[in-house]
Legacy VTK file of the C-alpha trace (Angstrom):
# vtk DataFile Version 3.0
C-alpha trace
ASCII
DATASET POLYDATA
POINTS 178 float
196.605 182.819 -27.722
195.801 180.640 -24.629
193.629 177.511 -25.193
190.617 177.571 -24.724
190.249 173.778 -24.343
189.501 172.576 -20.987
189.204 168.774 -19.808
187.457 166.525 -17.026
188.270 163.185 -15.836
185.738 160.719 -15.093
186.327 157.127 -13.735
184.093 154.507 -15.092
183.639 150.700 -14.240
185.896 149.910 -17.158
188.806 152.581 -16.713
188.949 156.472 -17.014
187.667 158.526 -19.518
189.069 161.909 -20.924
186.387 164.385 -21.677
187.859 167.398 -23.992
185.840 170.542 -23.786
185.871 173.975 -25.905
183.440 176.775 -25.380
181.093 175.391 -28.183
180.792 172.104 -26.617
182.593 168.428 -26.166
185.373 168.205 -28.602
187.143 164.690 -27.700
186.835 162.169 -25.327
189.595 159.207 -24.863
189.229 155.837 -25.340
188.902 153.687 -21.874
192.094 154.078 -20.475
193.590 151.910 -17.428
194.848 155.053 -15.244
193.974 158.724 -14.530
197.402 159.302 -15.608
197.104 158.015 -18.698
193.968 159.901 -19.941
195.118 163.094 -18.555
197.822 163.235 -20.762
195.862 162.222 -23.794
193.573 165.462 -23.056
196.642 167.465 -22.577
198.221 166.338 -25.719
194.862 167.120 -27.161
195.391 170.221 -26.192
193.640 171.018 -23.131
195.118 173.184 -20.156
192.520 173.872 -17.600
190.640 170.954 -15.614
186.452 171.696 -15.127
184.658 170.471 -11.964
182.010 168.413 -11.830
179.760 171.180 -11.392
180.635 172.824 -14.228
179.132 169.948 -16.635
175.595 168.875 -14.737
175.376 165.353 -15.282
177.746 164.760 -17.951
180.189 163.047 -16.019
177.733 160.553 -14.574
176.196 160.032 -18.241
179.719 159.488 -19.748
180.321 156.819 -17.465
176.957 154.812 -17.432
177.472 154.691 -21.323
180.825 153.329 -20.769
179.469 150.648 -18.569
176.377 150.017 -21.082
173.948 151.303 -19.326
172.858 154.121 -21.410
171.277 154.564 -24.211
172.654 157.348 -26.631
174.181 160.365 -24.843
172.464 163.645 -26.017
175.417 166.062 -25.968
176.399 169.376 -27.264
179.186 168.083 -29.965
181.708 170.972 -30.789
182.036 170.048 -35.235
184.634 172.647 -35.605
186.825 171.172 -38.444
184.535 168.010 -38.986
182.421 168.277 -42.341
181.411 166.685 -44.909
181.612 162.738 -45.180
183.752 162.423 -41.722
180.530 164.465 -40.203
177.975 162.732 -41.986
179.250 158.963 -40.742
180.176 160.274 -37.295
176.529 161.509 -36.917
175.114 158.474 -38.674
176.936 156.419 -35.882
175.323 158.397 -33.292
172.012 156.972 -34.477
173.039 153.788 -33.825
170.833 152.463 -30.895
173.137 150.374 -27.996
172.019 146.911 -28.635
172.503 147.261 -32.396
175.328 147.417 -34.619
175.869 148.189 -38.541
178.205 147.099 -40.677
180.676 149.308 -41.963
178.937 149.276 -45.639
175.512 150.051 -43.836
176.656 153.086 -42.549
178.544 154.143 -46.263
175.150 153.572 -47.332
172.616 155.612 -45.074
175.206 158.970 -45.740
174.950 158.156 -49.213
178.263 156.782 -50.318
177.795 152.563 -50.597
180.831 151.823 -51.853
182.581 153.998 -49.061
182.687 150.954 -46.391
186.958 151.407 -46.255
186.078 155.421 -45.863
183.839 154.554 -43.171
186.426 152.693 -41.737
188.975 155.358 -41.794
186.529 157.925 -40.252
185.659 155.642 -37.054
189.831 154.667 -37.011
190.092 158.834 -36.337
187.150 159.281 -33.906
187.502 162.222 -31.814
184.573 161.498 -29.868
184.864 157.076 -28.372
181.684 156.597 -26.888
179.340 159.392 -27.695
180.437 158.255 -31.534
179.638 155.293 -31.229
182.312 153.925 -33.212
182.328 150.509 -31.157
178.719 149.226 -33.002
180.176 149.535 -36.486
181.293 145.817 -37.590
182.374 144.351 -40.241
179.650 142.954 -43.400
179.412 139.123 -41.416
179.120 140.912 -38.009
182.965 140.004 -37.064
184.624 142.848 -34.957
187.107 144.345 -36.757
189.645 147.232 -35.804
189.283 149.106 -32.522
191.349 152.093 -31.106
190.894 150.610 -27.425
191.765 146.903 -28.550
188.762 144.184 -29.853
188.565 143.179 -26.312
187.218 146.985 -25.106
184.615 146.752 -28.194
183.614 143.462 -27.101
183.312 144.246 -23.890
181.301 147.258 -24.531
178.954 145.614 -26.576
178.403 142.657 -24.320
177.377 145.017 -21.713
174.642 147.025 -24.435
173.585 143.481 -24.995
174.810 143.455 -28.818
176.846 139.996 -29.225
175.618 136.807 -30.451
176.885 133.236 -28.790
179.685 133.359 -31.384
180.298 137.104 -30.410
179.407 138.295 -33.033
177.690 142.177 -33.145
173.654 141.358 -33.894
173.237 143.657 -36.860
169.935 145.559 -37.479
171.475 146.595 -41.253
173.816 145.077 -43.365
LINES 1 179
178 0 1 2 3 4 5 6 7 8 9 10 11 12 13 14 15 16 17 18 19 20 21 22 23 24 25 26 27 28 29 30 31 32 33 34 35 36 37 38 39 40 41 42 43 44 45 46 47 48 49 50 51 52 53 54 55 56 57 58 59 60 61 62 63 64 65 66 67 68 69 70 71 72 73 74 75 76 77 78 79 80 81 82 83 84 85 86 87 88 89 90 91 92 93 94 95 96 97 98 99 100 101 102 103 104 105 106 107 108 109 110 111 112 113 114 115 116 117 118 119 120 121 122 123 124 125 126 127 128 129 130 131 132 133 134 135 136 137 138 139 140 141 142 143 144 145 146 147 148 149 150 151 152 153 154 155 156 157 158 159 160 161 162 163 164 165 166 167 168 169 170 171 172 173 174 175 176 177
């Protein structure tokens, strides 16, 4: 059976982005990556096969990359869950309601889905993010605000946070929960 995963490219202030598409909506997107090269063959080793224009996805190109630069604030998308339930969908979608300019610690988030002891879960769940970005997996922190573990390197989260406004002068992620 021929995939039916598509992809588009979209190059941001802060590198190039992978956008992973199936017919029930966005499936993956890459983390910032320093060349077109290199996130087209993260989409294709996602799976995708066929590239979509521009026109094809309104203005989710131009959304994708004023969140990567900060300067917007959720993305309202069409999410394809296929294969995401439970706990791994209840955290990823907790994530989403994270507002830029705020972070939660890792506990925080185990909490609001119901699980409080579940901070190492939570953990695990943003270490597998499909979806970089429109998860916002870069405003969960650790329990004293320090930034722990990201796919992309500390110095992407940091980077991305700085530019939603969300460090302290130590640089530190300004929580809003525990």
């Amino acid at each position: 059976m021929p995939s039916e995963l598509s992809f588009h490219l979209c190059e941001t202030e802060r590198g190039w982005v992978g956008l992973v598409i199936s017919p029930h909506g966005l499936r993956a997107t890459t983390l910032l990556k320093p060349t077109r090269d290199d996130a087209l063959r993260e989409v294709m080793e996602q799976g995708a096969t066929k590239q979509v224009s521009d026109a094809d996805l309104a203005d989710l190109p131009e959304r994708i990359c004023a969140l990567a630069s900060g300067k917007y604030e959720n993305l309202a998308v069409q999410v394809d869950w296929n294969g995401v339930t439970g706990f791994r969908r209840a955290v990823m979608e907790e994530t989403m309601r994270i507002p830029a300019g705020k972070t939660l610690s890792y506990g925080a988030v185990a909490e609001r889905v119901g699980y409080p002891r579940a901070a190492r879960a939570v953990g695990r769940v943003m270490a597998t993010n499909p979806l970089p970005l429109v998860v916002p997996c870069h405003r969960v922190v650790g329990s004293n605000g320090s930034l722990t573990g990201y796919g992309g390197g500390l110095h992407v989260k940091a980077a991305l946070l700085r530019a939603e406004g969300a460090l302290d002068a130590l640089g530190r992620g300004a929580q809003n929960g525990r």
